[in-house]
Each structure stands twice: as C-alpha cells, then as structure tokens.
C-alpha positions as CSV (number, residue, x, y, z in Angstrom):
1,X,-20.7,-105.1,129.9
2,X,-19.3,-101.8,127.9
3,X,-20.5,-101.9,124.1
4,X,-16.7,-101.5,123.5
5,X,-15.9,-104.9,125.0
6,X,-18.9,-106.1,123.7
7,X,-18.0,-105.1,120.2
8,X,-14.3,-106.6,120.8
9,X,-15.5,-109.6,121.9
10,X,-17.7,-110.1,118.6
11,X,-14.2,-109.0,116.8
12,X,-13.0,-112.0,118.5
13,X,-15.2,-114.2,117.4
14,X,-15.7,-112.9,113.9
15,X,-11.5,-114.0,113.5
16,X,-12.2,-117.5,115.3
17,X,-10.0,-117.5,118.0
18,X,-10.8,-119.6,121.2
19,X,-12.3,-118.8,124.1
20,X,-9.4,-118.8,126.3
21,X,-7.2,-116.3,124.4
22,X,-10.7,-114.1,123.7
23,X,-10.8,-114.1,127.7
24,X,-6.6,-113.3,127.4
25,X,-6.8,-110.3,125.1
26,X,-9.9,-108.8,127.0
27,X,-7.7,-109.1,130.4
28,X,-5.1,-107.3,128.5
29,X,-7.0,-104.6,127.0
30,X,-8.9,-104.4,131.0
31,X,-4.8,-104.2,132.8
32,X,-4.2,-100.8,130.0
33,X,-6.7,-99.5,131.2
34,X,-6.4,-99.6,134.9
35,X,-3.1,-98.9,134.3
36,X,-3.9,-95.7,132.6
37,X,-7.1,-94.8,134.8
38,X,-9.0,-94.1,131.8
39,X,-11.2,-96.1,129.2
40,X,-9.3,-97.6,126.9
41,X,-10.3,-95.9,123.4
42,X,-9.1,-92.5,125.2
43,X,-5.9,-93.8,125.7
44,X,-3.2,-92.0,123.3
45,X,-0.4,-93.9,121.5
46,X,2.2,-92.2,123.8
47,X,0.5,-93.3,126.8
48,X,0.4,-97.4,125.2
49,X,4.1,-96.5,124.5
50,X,4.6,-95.8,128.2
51,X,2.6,-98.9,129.5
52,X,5.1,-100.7,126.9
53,X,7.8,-99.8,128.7
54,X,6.7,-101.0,132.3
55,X,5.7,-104.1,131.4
56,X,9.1,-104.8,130.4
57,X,11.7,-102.3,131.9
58,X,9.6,-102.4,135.8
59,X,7.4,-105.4,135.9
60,X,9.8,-107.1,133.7
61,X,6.7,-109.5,133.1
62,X,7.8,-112.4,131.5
63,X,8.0,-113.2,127.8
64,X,4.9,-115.1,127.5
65,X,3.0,-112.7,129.3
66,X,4.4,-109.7,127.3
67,X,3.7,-111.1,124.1
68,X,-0.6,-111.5,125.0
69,X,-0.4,-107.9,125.9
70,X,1.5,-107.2,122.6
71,X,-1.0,-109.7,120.5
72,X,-4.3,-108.2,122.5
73,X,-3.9,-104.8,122.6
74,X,-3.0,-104.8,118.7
75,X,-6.1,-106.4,118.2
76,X,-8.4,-104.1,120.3
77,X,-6.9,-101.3,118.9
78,X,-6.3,-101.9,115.5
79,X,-9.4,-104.5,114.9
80,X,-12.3,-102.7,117.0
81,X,-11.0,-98.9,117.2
82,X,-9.7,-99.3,113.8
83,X,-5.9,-97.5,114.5
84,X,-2.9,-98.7,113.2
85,X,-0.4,-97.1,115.4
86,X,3.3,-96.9,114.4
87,X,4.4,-98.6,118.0
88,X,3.1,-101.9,117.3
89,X,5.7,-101.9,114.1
90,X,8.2,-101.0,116.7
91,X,7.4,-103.3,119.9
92,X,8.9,-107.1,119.9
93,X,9.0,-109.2,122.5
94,X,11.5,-111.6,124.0
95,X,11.4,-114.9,122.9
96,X,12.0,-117.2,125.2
97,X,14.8,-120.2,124.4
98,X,14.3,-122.1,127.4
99,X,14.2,-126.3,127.0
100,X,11.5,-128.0,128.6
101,X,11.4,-130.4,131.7
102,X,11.5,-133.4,130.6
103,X,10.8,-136.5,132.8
104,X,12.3,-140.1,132.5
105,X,10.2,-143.1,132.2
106,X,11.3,-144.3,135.9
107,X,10.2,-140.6,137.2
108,X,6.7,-140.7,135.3
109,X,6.0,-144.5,136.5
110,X,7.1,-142.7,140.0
111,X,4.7,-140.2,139.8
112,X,1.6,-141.4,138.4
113,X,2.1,-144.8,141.0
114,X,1.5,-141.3,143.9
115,X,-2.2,-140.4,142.8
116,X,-4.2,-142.0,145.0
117,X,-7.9,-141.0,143.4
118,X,-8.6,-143.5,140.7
119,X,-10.1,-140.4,138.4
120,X,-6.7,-138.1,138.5
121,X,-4.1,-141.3,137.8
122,X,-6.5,-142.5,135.2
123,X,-7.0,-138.8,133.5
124,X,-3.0,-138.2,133.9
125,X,-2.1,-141.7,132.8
126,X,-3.9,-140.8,129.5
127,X,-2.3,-137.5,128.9
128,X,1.2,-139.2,129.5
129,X,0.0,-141.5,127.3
130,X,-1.8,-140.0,124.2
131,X,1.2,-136.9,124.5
132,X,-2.6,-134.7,125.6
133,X,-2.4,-130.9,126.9
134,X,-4.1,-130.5,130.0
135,X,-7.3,-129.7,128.9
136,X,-7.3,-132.0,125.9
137,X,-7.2,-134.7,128.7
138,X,-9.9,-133.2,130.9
139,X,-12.1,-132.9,128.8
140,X,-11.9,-136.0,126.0
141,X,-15.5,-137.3,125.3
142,X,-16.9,-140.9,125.3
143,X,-17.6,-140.4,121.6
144,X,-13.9,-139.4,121.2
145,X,-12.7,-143.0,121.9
146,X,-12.3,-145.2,118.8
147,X,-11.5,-148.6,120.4
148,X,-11.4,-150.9,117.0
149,X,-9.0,-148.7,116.1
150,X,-7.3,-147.8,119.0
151,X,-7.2,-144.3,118.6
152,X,-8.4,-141.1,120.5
153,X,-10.0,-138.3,118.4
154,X,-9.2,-134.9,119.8
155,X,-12.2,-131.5,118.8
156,X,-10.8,-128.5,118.5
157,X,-7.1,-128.9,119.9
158,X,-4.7,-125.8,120.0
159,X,-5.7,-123.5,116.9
160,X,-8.9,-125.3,116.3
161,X,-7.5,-128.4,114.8
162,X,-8.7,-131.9,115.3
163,X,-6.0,-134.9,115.0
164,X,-6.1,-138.2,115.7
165,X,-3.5,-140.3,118.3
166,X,-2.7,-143.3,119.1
167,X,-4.6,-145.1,122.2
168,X,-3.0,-148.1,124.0
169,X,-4.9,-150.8,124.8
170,X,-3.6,-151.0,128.8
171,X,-5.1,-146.7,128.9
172,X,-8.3,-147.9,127.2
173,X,-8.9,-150.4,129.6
174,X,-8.6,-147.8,132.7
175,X,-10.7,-145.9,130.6
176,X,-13.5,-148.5,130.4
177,X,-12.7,-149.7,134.3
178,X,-13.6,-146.0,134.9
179,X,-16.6,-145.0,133.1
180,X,-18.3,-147.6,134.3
181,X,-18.1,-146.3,137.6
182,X,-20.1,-143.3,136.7
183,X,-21.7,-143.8,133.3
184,X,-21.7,-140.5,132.3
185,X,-23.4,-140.0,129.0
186,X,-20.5,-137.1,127.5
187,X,-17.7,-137.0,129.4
188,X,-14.9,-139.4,130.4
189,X,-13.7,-137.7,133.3
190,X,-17.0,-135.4,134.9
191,X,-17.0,-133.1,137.5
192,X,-17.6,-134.8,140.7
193,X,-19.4,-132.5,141.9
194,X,-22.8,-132.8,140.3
195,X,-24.6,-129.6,141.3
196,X,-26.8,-128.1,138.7
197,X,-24.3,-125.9,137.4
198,X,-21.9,-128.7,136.8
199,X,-23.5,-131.8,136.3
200,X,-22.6,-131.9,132.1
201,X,-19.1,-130.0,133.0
202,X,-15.9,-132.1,132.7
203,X,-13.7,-132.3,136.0
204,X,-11.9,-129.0,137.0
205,X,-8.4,-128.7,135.3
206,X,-7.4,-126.8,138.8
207,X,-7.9,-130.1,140.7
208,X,-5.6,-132.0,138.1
209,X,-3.1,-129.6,138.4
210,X,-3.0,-129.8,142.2
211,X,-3.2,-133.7,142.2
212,X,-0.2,-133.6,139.9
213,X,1.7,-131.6,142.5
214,X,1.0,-133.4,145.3
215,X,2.6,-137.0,143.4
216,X,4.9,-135.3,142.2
217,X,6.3,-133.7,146.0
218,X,5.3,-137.5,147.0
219,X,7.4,-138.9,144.7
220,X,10.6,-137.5,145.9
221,X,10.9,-136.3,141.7
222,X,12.7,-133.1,142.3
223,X,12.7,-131.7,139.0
224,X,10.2,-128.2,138.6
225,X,7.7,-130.3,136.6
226,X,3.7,-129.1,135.9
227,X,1.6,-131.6,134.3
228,X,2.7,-130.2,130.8
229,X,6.0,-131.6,131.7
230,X,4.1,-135.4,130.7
231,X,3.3,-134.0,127.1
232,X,6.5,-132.9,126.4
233,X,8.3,-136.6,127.8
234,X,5.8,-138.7,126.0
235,X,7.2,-137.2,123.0
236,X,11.1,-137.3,124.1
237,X,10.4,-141.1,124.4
238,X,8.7,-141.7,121.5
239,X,11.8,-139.8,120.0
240,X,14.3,-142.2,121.7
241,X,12.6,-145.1,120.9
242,X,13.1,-144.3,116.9
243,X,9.9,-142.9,116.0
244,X,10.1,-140.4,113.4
245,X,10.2,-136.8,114.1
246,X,7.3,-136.5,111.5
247,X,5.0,-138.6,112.9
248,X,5.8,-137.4,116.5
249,X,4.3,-133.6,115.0
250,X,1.1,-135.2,113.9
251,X,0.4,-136.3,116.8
252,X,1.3,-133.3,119.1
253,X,-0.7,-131.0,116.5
254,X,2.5,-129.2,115.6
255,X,2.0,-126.6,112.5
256,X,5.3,-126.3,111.7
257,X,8.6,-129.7,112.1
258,X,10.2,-126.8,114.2
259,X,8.4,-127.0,117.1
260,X,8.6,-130.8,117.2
261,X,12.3,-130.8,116.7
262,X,13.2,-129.0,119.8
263,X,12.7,-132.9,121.3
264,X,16.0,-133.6,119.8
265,X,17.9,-131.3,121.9
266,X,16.3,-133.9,125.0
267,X,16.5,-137.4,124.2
268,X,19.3,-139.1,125.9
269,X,20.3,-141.4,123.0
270,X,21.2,-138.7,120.9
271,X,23.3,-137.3,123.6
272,X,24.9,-140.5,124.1
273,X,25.4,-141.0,120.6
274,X,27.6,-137.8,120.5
275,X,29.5,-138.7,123.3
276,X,30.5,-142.0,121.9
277,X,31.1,-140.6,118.1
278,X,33.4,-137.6,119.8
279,X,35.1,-140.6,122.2
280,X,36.1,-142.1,118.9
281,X,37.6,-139.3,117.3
282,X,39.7,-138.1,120.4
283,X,40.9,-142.0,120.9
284,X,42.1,-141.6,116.8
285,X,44.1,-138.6,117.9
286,X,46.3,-140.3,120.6
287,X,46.6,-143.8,119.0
C-alpha cells in the first residue's frame, strides 16, 4: 500500500464514514488514476476536468456511479492533497427521479414461498418483514433480537445510526426454528461454510442476492425486482394500510420526511382514491 492511500484511508476514517464507501472513494481515486496513467497527486485540474467529461459525455456512467466519483475524488483531493480546485464548484451530477419497484403482497408471498434453503427464505422473510437493507438482514445478531418487546435493534445502519423496528411474532418464531439449528453464538444467519476464515462471518450477501433471483425467475414475478425491491414494498404496505408517513421514516432510518414520502407516489389506495374523487367531479359536470 502507497503512503498516499494509506494517508487517505486514515482521512477516511478520521471523518467516520463506513467501510464500504471508504472502499468506494479509494476505487474512485484508483479508476483516475488508471485513467490518466499517472499517480494521482500528479494529476492536474485540467486533466480531472477531462476525466469529468468521459465519465459522463462517453461512458455516460450512470448517476449513481457519477456522483461516488464526484464525492471521492473531492475528498482525496481536497482532504488528503489539501486543493480546493474550482471544478468541483462547477461539476453536478444527475440526479436520478426514477420510482422504485415495488412488489404486491401476492408477488412477495409468491416469491419468498420459491426459496427452497430454509436459511435464505428465513433471512429474506425478515427483511420483507422488518423493511431491512440487505446487509442489515445478513448480518442482524442474536443480541439484536428483543423478543419481550418484539423488536429488532439494528448497529450502525446507513450513516451510522442505530434504530429500532418492529418484529412480528410469526418472523421471530422462524428466527428461533433457525438458530437452533446451528447455535451460533453471534450471528443469526452465519456463513455456512465454516472454514477458519469464516467461521464468525455472517452468510455472504452475494448468495442472498442470487437466491433472490432465482425465486424471483421461479415465480413467474416479471417485474425487474433486486432484493431491495422488499424494503421498499414493506414500506408501500405499511403506507396503504394507514400507518403514518412519520412513523414509516423511523423505522426505514430516513434523515429527512422526503425520502420516506416518495412511498406516496406507490401505494395503490391513494391512486384509487384519485381516481374515485376525479370520477366524482366529471359525473357533476354531465349531471
């Protein structure tokens, strides 16, 4: 390792972020730089100007991906090389306005009743359930469970922040059913393969993510849904069955009401509730 990653991954650390977008900005800062054939502190402003302009007018990457270049180049070069270049005033990216997937209750019950290994259905079950990111659900703890109060405690979510969320009885029963097959002293889902390099690992998200697929090709569900797809329902259904919006952003970990109110745009009983109240109107008009 260069002392210039190794000073930019202290950087990192010193500002808190997690490991996974520490591992993001270094892979952005490493794609400059192969880019440019050079190391990246010789790399002038007019040349990160240039690279700029690919990634957006010849890769045409897509927003997300755009936007951790943006965010890890301006930290590596205004954080470790300490220069504050005009060009990351200038460069914005494109923010994406796309609606999610979102799955009916028929489709999920469709999809989970496809997973065939007892320790993928049970781990996607709770994310449907608990409205989980993928690897909230992989790698929840058996001191995260609080069963006399029926609640799941989730360390260090998106941003750092712990919450807590409602746990139905029927998912801590699988959860119970499960552990007991395995007794694993940390984790509630752990890696099945239990060489010495992953015996106190939780179960590859990769594997998840593929067991997902397959149900969901199984299923005959045709709609382009990732295992995301079951965060983002459980919280369209909560929506539709009249739980408020603020209570529904607690639980997801939203910062900001925003975020969570983009479910509205999704729920079927709002939609239907237009329909009718517009019905009425244009019935007035030709009575």
């Amino acid at each position: 390792m260069t002392a210039l990653r190794q000073r930019m991954l202290e950087d990192l650390r010193l500002r808190g972020l997690a490991p996974r977008t520490q591992e993001a900005y270094v892979g952005a800062v490493r794609q400059l730089a192969a880019h440019c054939h050079k190391p990246p502190d010789q790399i002038s402003e007019e040349e990160l100007r240039q690279y700029f302009l690919f990634l957006q007018e010849v890769k045409r990457v897509a927003p997300s991906t755009f936007t951790i270049a943006l965010t890890g180049l301006k930290f590596f070069f205004e954080h470790t090389l300490h220069r504050h270049w005009p060009t990351f005033d200038l460069v914005r990216p494109v923010r994406e306005k796309k609606l999610p997937v979102v799955l009916s209750i028929q489709e999920v019950q469709q999809i989970l009743r496809c997973l065939r290994q007892p320790r993928y259905r049970i781990c996607l079950s709770t994310i449907y359930a608990c409205g989980l990111r993928l690897q909230e659900g992989v790698h929840l703890q058996v001191g995260d469970i609080d069963a006399e109060r029926q609640l799941i405690h989730i360390r260090h979510g998106k941003g750092n922040k712990d919450r807590y969320v409602p746990l139905p009885p029927h998912i801590l029963e699988m959860l119970r059913s499960y552990w007991r097959t395995h007794h694993h002293p940390v984790w509630l889902f752990p890696s099945p393969h239990q060489t010495e390099s992953r015996r106190e690992a939780p179960m590859d998200v990769s594997g998840v993510q593929r067991a997902f697929h397959a149900a969901l090709l199984e299923s005959g569900v045709t709609k382009p849904a990732t295992v995301h797809t079951l965060r983002h329902s459980w919280a369209t259904h909560l929506l539709e069955a009249g739980i408020n919006l603020r209570i529904i952003q607690g639980y997801l970990g939203h910062a900001s009401p925003a975020t969570t109110a983009l479910y509205t745009h999704l729920t079927g009983h709002a939609q239907d509730q237009v329909v009718k109240t517009i019905s009425q109107v244009l019935e007035a008009l030709w009575d």
